[in-house]
RODO-2510 file (C-alpha; in nm, 4 decimals, decimal comma):
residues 194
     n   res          X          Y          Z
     1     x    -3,6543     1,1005     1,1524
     2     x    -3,6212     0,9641     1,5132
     3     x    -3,2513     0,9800     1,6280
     4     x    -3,1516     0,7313     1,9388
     5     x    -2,8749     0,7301     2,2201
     6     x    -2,6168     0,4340     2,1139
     7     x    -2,4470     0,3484     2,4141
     8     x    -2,0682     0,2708     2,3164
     9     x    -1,8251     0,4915     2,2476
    10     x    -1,8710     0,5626     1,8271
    11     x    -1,8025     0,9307     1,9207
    12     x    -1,4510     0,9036     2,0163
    13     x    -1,4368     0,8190     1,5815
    14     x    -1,7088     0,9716     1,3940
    15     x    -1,7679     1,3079     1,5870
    16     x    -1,7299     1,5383     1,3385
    17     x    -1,5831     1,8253     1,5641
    18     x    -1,2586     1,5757     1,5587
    19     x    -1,2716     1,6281     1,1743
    20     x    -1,2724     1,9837     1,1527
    21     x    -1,0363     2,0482     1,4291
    22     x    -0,8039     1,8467     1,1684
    23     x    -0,9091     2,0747     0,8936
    24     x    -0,8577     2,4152     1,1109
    25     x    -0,4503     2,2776     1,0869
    26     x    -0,2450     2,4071     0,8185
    27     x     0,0372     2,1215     0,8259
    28     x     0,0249     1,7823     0,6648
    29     x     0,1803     1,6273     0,8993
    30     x    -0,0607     1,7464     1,1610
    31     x    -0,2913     1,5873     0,9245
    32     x    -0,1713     1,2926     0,8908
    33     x    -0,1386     1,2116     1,2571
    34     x    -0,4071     1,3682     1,4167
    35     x    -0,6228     1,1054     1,1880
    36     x    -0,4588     0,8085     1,1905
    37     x    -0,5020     0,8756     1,5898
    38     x    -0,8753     0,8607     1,5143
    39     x    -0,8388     0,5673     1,3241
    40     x    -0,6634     0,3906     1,6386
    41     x    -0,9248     0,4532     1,8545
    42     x    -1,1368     0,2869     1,6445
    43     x    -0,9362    -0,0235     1,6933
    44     x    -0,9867     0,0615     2,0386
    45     x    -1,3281     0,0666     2,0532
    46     x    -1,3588    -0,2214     1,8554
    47     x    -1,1568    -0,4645     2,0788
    48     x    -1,2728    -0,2951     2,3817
    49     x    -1,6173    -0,4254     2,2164
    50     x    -1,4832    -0,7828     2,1140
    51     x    -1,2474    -0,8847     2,3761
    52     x    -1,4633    -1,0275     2,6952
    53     x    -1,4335    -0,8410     2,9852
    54     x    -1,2723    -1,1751     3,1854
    55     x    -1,0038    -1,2096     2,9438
    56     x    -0,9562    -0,7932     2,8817
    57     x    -0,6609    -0,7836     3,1412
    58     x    -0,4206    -0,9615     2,9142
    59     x    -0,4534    -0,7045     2,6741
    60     x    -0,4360    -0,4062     2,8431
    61     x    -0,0755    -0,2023     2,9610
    62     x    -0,0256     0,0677     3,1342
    63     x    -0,2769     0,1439     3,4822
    64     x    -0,5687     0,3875     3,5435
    65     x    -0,6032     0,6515     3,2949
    66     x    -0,3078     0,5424     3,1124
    67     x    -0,4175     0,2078     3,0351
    68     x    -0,4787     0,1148     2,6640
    69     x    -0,6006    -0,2210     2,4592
    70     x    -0,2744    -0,2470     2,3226
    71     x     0,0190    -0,0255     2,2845
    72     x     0,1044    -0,0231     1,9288
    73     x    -0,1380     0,0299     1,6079
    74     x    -0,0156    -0,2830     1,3939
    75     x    -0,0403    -0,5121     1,7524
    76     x    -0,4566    -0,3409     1,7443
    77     x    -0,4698    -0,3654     1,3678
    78     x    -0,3768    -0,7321     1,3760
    79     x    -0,5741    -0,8104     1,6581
    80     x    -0,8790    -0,6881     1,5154
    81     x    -0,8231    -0,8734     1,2094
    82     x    -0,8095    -1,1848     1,3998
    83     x    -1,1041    -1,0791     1,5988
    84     x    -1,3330    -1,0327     1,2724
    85     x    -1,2369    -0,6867     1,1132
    86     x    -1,3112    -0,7364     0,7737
    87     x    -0,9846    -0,7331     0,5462
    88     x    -1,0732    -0,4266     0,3143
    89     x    -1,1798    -0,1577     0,6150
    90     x    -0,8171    -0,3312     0,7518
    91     x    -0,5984    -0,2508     0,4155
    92     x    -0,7410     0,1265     0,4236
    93     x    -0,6302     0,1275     0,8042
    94     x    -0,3095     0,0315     0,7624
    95     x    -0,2288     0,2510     0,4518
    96     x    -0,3189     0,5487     0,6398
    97     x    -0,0785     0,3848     0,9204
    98     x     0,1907     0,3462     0,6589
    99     x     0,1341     0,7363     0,5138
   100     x     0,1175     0,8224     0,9195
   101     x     0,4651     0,6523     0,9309
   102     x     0,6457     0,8444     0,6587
   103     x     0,5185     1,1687     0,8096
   104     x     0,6449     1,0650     1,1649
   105     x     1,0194     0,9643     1,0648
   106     x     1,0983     1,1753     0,7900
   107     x     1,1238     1,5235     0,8148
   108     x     1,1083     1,5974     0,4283
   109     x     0,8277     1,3706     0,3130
   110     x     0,5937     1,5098     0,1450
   111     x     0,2959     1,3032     0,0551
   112     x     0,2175     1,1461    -0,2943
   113     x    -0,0301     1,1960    -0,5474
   114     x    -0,0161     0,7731    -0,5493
   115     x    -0,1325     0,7291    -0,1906
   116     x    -0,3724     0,9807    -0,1716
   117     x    -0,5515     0,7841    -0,4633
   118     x    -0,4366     0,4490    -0,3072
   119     x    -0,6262     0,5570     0,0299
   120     x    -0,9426     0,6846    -0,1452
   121     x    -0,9400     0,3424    -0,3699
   122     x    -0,8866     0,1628    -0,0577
   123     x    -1,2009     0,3868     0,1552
   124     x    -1,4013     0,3213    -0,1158
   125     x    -1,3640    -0,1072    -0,1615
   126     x    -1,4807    -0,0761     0,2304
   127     x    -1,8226    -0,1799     0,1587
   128     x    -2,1069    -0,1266     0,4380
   129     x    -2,4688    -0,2835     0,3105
   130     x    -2,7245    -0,0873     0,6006
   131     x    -2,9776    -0,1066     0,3425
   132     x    -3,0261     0,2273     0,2398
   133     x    -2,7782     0,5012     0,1081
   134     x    -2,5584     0,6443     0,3906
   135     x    -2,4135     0,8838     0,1760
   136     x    -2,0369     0,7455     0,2631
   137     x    -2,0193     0,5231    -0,0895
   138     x    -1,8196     0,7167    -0,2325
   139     x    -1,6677     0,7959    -0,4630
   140     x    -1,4368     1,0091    -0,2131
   141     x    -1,2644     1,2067    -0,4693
   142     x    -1,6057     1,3457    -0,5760
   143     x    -1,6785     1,4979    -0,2170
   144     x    -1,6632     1,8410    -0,1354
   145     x    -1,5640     1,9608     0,1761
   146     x    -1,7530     2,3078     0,3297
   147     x    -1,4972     2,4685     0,5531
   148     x    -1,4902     2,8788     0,6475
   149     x    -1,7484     2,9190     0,3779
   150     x    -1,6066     2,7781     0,1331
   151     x    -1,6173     2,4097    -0,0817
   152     x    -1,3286     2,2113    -0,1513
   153     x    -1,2755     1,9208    -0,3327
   154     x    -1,1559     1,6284    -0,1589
   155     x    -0,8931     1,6159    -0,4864
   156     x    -0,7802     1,9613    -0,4895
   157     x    -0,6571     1,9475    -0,1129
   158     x    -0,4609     1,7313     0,0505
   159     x    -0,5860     1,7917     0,3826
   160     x    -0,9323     1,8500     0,2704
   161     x    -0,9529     1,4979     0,0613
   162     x    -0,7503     1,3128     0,3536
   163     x    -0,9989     1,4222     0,6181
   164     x    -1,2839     1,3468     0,3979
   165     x    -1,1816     1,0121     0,3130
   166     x    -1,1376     0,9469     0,6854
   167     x    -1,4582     1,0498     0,7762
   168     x    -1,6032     0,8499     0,5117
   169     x    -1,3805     0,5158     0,6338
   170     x    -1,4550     0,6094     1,0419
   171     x    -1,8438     0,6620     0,9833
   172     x    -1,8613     0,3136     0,7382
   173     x    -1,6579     0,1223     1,0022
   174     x    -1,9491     0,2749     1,2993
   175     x    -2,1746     0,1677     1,0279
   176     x    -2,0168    -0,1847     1,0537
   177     x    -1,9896    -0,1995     1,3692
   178     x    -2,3208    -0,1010     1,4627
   179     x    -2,4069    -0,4013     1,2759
   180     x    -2,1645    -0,6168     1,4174
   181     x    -2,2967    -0,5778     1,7282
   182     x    -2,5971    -0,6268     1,6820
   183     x    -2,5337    -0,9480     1,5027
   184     x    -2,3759    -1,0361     1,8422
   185     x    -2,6579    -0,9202     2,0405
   186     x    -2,4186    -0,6815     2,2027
   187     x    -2,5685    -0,3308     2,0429
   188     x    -2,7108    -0,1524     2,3478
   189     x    -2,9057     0,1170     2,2544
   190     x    -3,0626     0,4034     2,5104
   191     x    -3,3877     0,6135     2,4230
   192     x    -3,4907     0,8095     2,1692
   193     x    -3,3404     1,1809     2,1494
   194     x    -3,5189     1,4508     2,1105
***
């Protein structure tokens, strides 16, 4: 199989090094926010992609190094969803938002059987046709999770099956946005690696 460069920035959501730097955490919390972070760059990346470079300044704050599409995730989320994000990879975004949410303004929550199997429902309506299997289907709560050895099952750990089903949702939407571009005539691609 031939592998080749894509040139925009799908790495900053799908490298896997992100994921198991969230599985090498012991805290749910942790969890919880370091990947609902990945899931805003996403947003990122996809506006950055969508919004034309003449118009970009209007929705950009902050200067130099600092400055973001956006500030907030429901302002990205939204915009996104105005800009063509399809509605289901949306509704998994913004549950994982809303389960981000609890963790960050309550000390004691503690995260329910019901959203974890809301979230995986939710990864799993997100749909990406690339004409072949992917392996990112689903179903997430059938996927096992190699870590230090040993498998997990994305249902018998919290943080194991919540960084599994974000991998599966971040590596679908690349999927879709791969295609998106190129729908656009936008995908730039560089050569083949070796």
């Amino acid at each position: 199989m031939t592998y080749v460069q894509v040139n925009h920035d799908f790495i900053k959501f799908i490298d896997p090094s992100l994921y198991a730097d969230v599985l090498n955490k012991s805290d749910d919390g942790i969890c919880v926010i370091r990947l609902q972070l990945i899931c805003e760059r996403f947003l990122s990346v996809y506006l950055k992609e969508r919004i034309s470079p003449e118009n970009i300044e209007f929705f950009v704050s902050g200067k130099g190094k600092s400055a973001e599409i956006l500030r907030h995730f429901n302002e990205r989320l939204t915009t996104s969803i105005a800009s063509g994000l399809p509605a289901e990879l949306a509704r998994a975004l913004k549950h994982i938002n809303k389960i981000r949410n609890h963790f960050a303004h309550s000390l004691d929550h503690k995260i329910m059987q019901s959203d974890m199997d809301k979230y995986f429902e939710l990864v799993d309506l997100f749909k990406v046709d690339v004409g072949m299997i992917h392996g990112y289907e689903g179903p997430v709560r059938e996927a096992k999770i190699s870590s230090d050895g040993k498998v997990v099952n994305a249902v018998d750990n919290f943080q194991a099956g919540f960084t599994a089903a974000t991998y599966f949702l971040m590596t679908k939407a690349g999927l879709w946005l791969a295609n998106d571009l190129q729908k656009r005539g936008q995908l730039s691609l560089g050569e083949p690696l070796q």
